[in-house]
C-alpha positions in Angstrom: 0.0 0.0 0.0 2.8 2.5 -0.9 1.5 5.7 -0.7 -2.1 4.9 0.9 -3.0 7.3 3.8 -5.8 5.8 6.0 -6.4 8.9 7.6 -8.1 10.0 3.9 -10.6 7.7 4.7 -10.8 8.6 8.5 -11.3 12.4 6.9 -14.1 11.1 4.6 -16.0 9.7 7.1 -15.7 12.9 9.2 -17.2 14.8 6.5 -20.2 13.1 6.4 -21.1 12.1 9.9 -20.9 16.1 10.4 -23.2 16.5 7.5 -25.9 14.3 9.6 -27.5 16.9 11.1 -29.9 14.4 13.0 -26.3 13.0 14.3 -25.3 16.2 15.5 -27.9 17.5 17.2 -27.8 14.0 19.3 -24.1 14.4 20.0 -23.8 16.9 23.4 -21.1 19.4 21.6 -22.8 19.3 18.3 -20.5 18.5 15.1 -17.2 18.7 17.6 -18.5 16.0 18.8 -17.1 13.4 16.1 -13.5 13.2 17.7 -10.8 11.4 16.4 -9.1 11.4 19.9 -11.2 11.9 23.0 -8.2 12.2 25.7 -6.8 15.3 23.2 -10.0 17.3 23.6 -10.1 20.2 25.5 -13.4 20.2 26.4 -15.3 17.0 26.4 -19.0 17.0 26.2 -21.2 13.9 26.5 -22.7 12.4 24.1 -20.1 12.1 21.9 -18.3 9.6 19.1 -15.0 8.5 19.2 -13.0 6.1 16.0 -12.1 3.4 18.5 -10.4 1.7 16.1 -9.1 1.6 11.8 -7.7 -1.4 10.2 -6.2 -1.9 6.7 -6.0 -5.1 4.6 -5.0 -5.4 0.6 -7.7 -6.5 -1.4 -5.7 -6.3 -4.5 -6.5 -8.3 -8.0 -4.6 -7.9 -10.9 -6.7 -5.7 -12.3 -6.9 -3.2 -9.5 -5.1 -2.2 -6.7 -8.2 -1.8 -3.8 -7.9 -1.9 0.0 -10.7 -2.7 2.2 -10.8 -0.5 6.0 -12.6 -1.6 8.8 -13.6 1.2 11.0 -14.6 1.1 14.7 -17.1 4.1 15.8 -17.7 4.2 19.9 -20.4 6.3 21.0 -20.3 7.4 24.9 -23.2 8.3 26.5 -24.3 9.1 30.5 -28.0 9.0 30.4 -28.1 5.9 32.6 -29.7 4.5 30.0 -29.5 2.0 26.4 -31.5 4.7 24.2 -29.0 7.8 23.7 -26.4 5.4 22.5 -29.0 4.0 20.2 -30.6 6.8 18.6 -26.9 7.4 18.1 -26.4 4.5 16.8 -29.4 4.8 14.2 -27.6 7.9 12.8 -24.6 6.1 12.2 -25.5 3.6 10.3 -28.2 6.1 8.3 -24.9 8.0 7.5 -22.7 5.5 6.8 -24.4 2.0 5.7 -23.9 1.8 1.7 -22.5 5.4 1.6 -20.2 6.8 -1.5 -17.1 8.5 0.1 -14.8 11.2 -1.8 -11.6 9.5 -0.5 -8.8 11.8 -1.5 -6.7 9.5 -3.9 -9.5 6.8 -4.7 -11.8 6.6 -7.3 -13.9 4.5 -5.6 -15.0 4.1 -1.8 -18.1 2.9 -0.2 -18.9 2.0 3.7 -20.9 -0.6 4.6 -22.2 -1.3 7.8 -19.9 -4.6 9.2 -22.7 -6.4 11.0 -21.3 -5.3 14.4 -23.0 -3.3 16.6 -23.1 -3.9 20.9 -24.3 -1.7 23.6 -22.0 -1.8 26.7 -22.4 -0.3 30.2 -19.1 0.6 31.7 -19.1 -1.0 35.6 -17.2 2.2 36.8 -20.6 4.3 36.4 -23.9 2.9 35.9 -24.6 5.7 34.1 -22.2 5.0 31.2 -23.0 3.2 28.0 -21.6 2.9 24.8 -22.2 2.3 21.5 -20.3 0.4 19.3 -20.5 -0.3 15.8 -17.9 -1.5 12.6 -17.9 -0.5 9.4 -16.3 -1.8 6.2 -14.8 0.7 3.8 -13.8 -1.0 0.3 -11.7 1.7 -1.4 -9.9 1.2 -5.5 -7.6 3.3 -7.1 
């Protein structure tokens, strides 16, 4: 992947959960509330989303040179309850389930929704859950 910058994709994604503005409105500091880094923020305001996680595997043919990303998306609530993180959840996979990306680089990129999806409650604070769901980005040069 010479030359392949997953953060392009990361940056993608960022554009259009902020475009959601049923997403933003949920999320407790509006669009500033998509963060790529939660422990960097200056302020942190509940609800928010957090990319938990972005993998990279070649899916190369020898026709094409295609990669396929699987992205991790936490949402953190503290409403004591399951429904914040899944409204939440609803608005990411509105936004992002058989979505066309402009992927800097790419001619092609769509995300699919993975399949996985949980909601957790943290045992520190019962009033803690999150949402967690996977995506699967296939992007081609």
């Amino acid at each position: 992947m010479t030359g392949f910058n997953i953060y392009e994709v990361q940056k993608a994604v960022t554009t259009v959960l902020k475009a959601n503005s049923t997403l933003t409105t949920l999320l407790g500091n509006g669009a500033s509330g998509v963060l790529d880094n939660a422990s960097s923020a200056k302020l942190l305001v509940f609800p928010y989303i957090e990319y938990t996680s972005i993998d990279a595997e070649s899916f190369d043919t020898t026709s094409s040179t295609d990669s396929i990303i699987y992205l991790t998306i936490t949402a953190f609530t503290q409403t004591g309850n399951k429904k914040e993180a899944s409204d939440i959840m609803k608005e990411l996979h509105t936004s992002l389930h058989t979505t066309r990306l402009t992927v800097t680089g790419f001619g092609y990129a769509v995300s699919r929704w993975d399949g996985l999806s949980t909601i957790i409650k943290e045992d520190v604070n019962g009033d803690i859950f999150n949402g967690i769901m996977r995506f699967k980005i296939t992007v081609s040069v």
